[in-house]
C-alpha positions in Angstrom: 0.0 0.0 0.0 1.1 3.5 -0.4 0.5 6.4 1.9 -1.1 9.5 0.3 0.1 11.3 2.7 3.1 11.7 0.9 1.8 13.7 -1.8 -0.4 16.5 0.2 -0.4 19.8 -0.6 2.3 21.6 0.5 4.4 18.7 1.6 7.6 18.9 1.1 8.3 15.8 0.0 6.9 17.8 -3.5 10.4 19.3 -4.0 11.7 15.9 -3.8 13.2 13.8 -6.1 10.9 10.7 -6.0 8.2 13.1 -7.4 9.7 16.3 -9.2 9.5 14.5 -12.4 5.4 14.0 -11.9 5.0 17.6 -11.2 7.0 19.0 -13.4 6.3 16.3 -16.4 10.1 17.0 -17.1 11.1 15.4 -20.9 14.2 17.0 -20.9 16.7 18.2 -18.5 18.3 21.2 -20.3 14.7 22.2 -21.4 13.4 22.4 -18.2 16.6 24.0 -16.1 16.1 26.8 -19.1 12.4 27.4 -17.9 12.3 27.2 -14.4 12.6 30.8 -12.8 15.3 30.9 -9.7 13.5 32.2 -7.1 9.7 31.6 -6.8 9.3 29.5 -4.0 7.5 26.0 -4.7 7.5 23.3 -2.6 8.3 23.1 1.6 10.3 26.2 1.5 12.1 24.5 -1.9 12.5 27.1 -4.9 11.4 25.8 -8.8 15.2 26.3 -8.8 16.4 24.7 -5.4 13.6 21.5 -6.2 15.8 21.3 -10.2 19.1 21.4 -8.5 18.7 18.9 -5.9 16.7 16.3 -8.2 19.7 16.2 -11.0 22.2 16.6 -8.5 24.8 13.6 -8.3 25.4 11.6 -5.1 27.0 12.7 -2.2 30.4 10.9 -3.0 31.1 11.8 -6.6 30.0 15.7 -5.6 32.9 18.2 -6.3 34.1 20.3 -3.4 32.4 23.2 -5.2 28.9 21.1 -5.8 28.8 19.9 -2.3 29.3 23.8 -0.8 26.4 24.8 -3.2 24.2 22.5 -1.7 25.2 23.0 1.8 24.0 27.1 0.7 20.8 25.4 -0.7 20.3 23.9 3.0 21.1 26.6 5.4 19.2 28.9 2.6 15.6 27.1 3.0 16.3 27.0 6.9 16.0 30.8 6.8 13.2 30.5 4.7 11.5 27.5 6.9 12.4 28.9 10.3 13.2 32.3 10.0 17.1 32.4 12.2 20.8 31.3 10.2 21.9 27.8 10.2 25.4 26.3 9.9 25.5 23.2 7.5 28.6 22.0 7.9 30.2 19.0 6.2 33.1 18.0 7.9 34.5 15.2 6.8 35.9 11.8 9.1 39.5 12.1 11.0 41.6 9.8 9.6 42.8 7.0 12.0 39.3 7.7 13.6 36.8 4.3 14.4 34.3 5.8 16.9 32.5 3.1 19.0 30.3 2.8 22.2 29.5 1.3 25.7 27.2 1.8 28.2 27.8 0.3 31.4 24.0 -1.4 32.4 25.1 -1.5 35.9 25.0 2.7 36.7 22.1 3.5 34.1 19.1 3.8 36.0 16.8 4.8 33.1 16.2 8.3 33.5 16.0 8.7 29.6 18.0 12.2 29.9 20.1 10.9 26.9 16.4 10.8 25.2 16.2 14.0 26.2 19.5 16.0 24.9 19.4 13.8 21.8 16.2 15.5 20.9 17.2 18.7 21.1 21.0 18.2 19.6 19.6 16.8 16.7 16.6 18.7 16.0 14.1 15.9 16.0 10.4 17.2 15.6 8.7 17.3 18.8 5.2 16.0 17.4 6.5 13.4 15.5 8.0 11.3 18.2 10.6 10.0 16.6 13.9 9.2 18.8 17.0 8.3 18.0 17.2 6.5 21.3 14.8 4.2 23.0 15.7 3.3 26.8 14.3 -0.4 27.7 13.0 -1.3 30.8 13.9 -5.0 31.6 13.2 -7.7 34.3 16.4 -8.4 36.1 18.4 -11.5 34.8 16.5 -11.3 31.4 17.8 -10.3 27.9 14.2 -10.8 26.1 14.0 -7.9 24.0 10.4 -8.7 23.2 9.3 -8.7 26.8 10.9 -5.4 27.5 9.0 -2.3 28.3 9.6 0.8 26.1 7.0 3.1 27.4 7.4 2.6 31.4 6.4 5.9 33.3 6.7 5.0 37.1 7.0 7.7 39.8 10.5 7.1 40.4 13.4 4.8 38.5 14.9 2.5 38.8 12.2 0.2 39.6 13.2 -2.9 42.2 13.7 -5.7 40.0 14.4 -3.9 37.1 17.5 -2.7 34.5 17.4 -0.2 32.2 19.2 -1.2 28.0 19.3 2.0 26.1 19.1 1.0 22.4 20.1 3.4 19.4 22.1 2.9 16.5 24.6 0.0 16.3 26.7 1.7 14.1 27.7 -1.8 12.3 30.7 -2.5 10.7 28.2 -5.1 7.9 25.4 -3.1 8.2 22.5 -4.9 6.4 20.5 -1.5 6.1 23.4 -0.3 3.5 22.8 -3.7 1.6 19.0 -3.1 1.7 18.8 0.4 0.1 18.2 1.3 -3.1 19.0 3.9 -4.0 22.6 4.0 -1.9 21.2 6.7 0.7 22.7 5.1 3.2 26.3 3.9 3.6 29.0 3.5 6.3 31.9 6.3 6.6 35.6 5.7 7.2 35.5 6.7 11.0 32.4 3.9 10.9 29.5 5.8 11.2 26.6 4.5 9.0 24.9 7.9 7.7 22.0 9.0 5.4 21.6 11.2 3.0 17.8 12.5 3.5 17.9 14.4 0.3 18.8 11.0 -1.4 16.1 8.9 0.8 13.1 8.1 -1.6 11.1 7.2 1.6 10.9 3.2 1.1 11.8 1.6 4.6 13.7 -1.1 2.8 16.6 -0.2 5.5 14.3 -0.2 8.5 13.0 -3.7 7.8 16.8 -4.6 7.3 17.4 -3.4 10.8 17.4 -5.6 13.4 17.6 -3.7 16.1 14.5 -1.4 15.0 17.0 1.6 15.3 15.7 3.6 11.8 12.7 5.9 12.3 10.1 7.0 9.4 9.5 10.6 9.7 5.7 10.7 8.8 4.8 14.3 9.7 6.4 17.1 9.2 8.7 18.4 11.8 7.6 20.8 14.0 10.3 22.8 15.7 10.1 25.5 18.7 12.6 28.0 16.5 13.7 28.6 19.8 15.1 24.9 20.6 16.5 24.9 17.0 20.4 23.4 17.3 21.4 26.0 14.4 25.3 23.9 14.5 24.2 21.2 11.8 26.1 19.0 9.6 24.5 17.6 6.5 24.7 13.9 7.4 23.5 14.6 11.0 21.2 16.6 12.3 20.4 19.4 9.6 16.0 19.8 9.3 15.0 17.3 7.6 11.5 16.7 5.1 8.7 14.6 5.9 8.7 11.3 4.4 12.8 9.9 5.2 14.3 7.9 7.4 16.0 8.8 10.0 18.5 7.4 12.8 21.2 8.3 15.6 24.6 9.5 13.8 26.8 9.5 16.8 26.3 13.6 16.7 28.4 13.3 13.3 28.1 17.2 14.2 30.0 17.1 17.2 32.0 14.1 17.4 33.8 15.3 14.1 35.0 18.4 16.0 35.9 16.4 18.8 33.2 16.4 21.2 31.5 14.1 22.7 27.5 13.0 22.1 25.3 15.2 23.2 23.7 11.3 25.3 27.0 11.0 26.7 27.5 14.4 28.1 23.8 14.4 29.3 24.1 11.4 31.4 23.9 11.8 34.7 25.3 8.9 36.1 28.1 8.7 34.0 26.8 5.2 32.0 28.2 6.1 28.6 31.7 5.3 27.3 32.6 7.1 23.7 35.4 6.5 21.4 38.0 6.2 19.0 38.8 2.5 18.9 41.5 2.6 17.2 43.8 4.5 19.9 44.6 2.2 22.5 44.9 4.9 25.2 41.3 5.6 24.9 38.5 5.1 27.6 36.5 2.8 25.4 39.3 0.7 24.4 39.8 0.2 28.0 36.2 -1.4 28.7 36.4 -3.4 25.7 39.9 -5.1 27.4 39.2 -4.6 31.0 35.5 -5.9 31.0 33.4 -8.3 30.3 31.7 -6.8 27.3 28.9 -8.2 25.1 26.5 -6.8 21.6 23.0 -7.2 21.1 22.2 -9.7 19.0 26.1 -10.8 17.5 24.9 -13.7 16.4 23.7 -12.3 13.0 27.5 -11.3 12.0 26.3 -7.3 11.9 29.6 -6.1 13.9 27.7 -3.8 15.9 30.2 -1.8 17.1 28.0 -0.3 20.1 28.9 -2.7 23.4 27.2 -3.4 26.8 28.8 -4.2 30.4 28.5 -3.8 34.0 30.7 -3.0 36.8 
């Protein structure tokens, strides 16, 4: 089945690429880019222009230095249209001799979902949509049923006697079946192993999310509504830069800030200090020294994803 929400008026999934061609009835590419005037706007804050540009634009890796800087302009431009303030779309590329990986230590997390919280608001995730990057998993003590755990848990206090608490994001994996699943190749791993997406690539399918298995990819169905505000106006265009309706989206290990060498905006949130972050390549680094020093395990290993996101406790 399809969803018409998709194609509502004033959606902005109309400047996209999966239906540019229906509106436009294009036959030719240099007729069209000779007709279309530069500045009217169209579609979701998308000019005829802007809509053009970003249809018949090539993928993200064979872009030109000069092609990718135009369509970081094309970004922050429609976030000034969209939201009114100036954004910063950066596109800072992976440190070499970089591998980031995580832990989280299940014996000090106590499930108080402030990593929920701050990855909301770093990333500029749409408040009504209710889509998070991060799910924190209430679990009866001494089990590791996924399936029995309890993602929606409100008591008056945590922890809960008889309880843990398993946060569950992104796995970051180093054979990540969602990259084999895509069509289109809007998803793919980066050298310092974090699996990204393009959302201006993303034709909406979910191929990825049923790939998944550790339900970590989110469809965006409404569009995202943003107090202007709340707005993280530090974006990088494979993290956390607005995004349309109708895309998939996923935790990026703050590609934004862990590029500049800072931590996750989960980490630094947590309160009780659960969250180890990485390079796993430098053997002086804290998360190197859990994966040799503790007893350390992955959800689900036995499907040969890699997952390069580890559990442990004290």
């Amino acid at each position: 089945m399809t969803d018409d929400r998709s194609e509502e008026p004033g959606s902005e999934l109309q400047g996209t690429r999966r239906s540019f061609l229906k509106n436009f009835g294009i036959g030719t590419a240099g007729a069209v880019a000779a007709a279309i005037p530069t500045a009217t706007p169209a579609w979701g804050g998308l000019t005829f222009r802007e809509a053009f540009d970003d249809f018949f634009r090539k993928h993200y890796k064979k872009m030109s230095p000069e092609e990718i800087q135009a369509m970081l302009n094309r970004v922050e431009g429609r976030a000034k249209r969209r939201f009114g303030v100036d954004i910063s779309c950066k596109n800072t590329p992976a440190q070499e001799g970089v591998v980031f990986g995580y832990a989280i230590n299940l014996g000090v997390c106590q499930g108080y979902r402030d990593c929920v919280s701050a990855c909301i608001k770093e990333n500029n995730q749409g408040r009504d949509s209710q889509v998070q990057y991060i799910r924190v998993l209430e679990m009866d003590r001494g089990s590791v049923n996924l399936e029995h755990s309890e993602h929606y848990y409100d008591p008056a206090t945590v922890p809960q006697e008889g309880k843990y608490y398993l946060p569950v994001q992104c796995m970051q994996c180093d054979d990540p079946p969602c990259v084999k699943a895509c069509p289109v190749e809007a998803t793919w791993m980066e050298p310092d192993g974090i699996v990204v997406i393009d959302y201006d690539w993303c034709i909406g399918c979910r191929y990825c999310m049923t790939a998944c298995p550790y339900w970590a990819r989110h469809f965006n169905w409404t569009e995202p509504e943003l107090p202007v505000e709340e707005l993280n106006t530090n974006t990088h265009y494979l993290g956390n830069r607005p995004r349309p309706r109708g895309v998939v989206e996923k935790c990026h290990f703050c590609v934004q800030r862990t590029r500049e060498n800072r931590q996750p905006a989960c980490m630094e949130a947590c309160p009780t200090g659960a969250r180890v972050f990485g390079n796993l390549l430098d053997p002086d680094s804290e998360i190197r020294y859990v994966l040799e020093n503790k007893t350390v395990f992955r959800l689900k290993e036995d499907l040969g994803t890699e997952p390069k996101f580890w559990y442990y406790t004290d």
